[in-house]
VODORO-240683 format. One line per field, with one value per residue (C-alpha): residue in three letters; x, y, z. Coordinates in nm, 3 decimals, padded with zeros to 5 digits. Example, Ala and Ser with C-alpha at 12.3 -4.5 7.8 and 13.67 -1.06 7.14 Angstrom:
2
res = ALA/SER
x = 01.230/01.367
y = -00.450/-00.106
z = 00.780/00.714
END
This chain:
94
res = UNK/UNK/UNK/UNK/UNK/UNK/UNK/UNK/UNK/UNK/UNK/UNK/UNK/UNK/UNK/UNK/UNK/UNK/UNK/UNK/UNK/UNK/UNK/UNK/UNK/UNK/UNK/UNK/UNK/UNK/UNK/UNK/UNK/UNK/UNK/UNK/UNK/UNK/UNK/UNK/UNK/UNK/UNK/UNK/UNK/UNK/UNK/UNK/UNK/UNK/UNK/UNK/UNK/UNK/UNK/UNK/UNK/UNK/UNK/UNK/UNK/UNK/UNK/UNK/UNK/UNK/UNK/UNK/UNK/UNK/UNK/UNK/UNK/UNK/UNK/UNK/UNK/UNK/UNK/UNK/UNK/UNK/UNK/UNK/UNK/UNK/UNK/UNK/UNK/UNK/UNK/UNK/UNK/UNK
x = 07.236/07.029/06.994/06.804/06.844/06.648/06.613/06.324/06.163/06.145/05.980/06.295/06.456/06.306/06.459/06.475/06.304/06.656/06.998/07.224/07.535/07.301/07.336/07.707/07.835/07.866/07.824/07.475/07.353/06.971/06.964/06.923/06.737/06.330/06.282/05.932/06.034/06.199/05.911/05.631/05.850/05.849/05.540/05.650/05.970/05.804/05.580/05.871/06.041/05.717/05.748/06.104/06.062/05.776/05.970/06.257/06.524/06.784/06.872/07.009/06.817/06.940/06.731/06.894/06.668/06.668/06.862/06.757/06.718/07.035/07.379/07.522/07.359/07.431/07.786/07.741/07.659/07.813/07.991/07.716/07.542/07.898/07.984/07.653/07.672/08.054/08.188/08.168/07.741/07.869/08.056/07.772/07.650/08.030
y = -05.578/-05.765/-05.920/-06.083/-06.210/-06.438/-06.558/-06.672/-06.531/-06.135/-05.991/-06.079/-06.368/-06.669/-06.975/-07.288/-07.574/-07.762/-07.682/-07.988/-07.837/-07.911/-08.225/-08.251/-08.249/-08.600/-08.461/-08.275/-08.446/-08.487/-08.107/-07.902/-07.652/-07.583/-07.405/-07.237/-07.190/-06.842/-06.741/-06.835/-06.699/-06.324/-06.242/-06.303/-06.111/-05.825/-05.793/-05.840/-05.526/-05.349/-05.382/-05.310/-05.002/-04.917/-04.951/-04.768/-05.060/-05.064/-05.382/-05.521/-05.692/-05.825/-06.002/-06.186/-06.285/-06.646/-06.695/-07.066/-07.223/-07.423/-07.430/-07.388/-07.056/-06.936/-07.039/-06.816/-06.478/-06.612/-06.280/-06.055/-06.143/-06.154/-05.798/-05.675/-05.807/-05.789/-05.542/-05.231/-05.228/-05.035/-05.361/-05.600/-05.556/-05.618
z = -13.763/-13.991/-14.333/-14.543/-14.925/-15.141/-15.478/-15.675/-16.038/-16.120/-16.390/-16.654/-16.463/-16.391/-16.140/-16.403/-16.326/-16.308/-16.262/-16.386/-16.174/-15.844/-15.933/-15.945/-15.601/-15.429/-15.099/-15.191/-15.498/-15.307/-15.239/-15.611/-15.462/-15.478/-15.741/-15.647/-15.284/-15.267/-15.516/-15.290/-14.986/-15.141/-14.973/-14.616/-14.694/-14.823/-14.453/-14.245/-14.452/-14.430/-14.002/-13.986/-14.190/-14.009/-13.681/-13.806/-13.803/-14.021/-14.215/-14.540/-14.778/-15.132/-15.391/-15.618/-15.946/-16.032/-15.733/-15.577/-15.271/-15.180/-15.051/-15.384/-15.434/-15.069/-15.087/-15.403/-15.200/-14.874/-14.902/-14.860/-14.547/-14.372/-14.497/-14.390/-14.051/-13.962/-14.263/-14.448/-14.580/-14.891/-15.030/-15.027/-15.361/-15.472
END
């Protein structure tokens, strides 16, 4: 199996600049996430769906708008990826 998610802007939903609850944790207070990195990222993700579609494999994908780059958002949506990979695919968007 195999999934992928990202953040980053859509049309509506933008990733802001700065997140003040990044900044909160003492364990990850240098880490608040780049904002412009899923963004830039989409690209890439949108070829690699293009070959696995091609090729017929079946995978999961979930973008979530405004969704950043860090281990606060991931910890977020940790959910998904394990439901997708080890549980039942029709609860991911839960």
């Amino acid at each position: 199996r195999i999934y992928m998610d990202n953040g980053g802007d859509e049309e509506d939903v933008k990733v802001p600049f700065v997140d003040l609850v990044d900044f909160m944790s003492n364990n990850h207070w240098w880490n608040p996430g780049y904002w412009w990195l899923d963004t830039s990222l989409q690209p890439s993700i949108d070829a690699m769906k293009l070959v696995l579609d091609a090729k017929g494999v079946k995978y999961a994908y979930n973008k979530i708008p405004g969704g950043r780059h860090n281990e606060r958002a991931w910890a977020l949506r940790i959910h998904k990826p394990l439901l997708a990979l080890y549980g039942d695919d029709e609860q991911i968007d839960a």
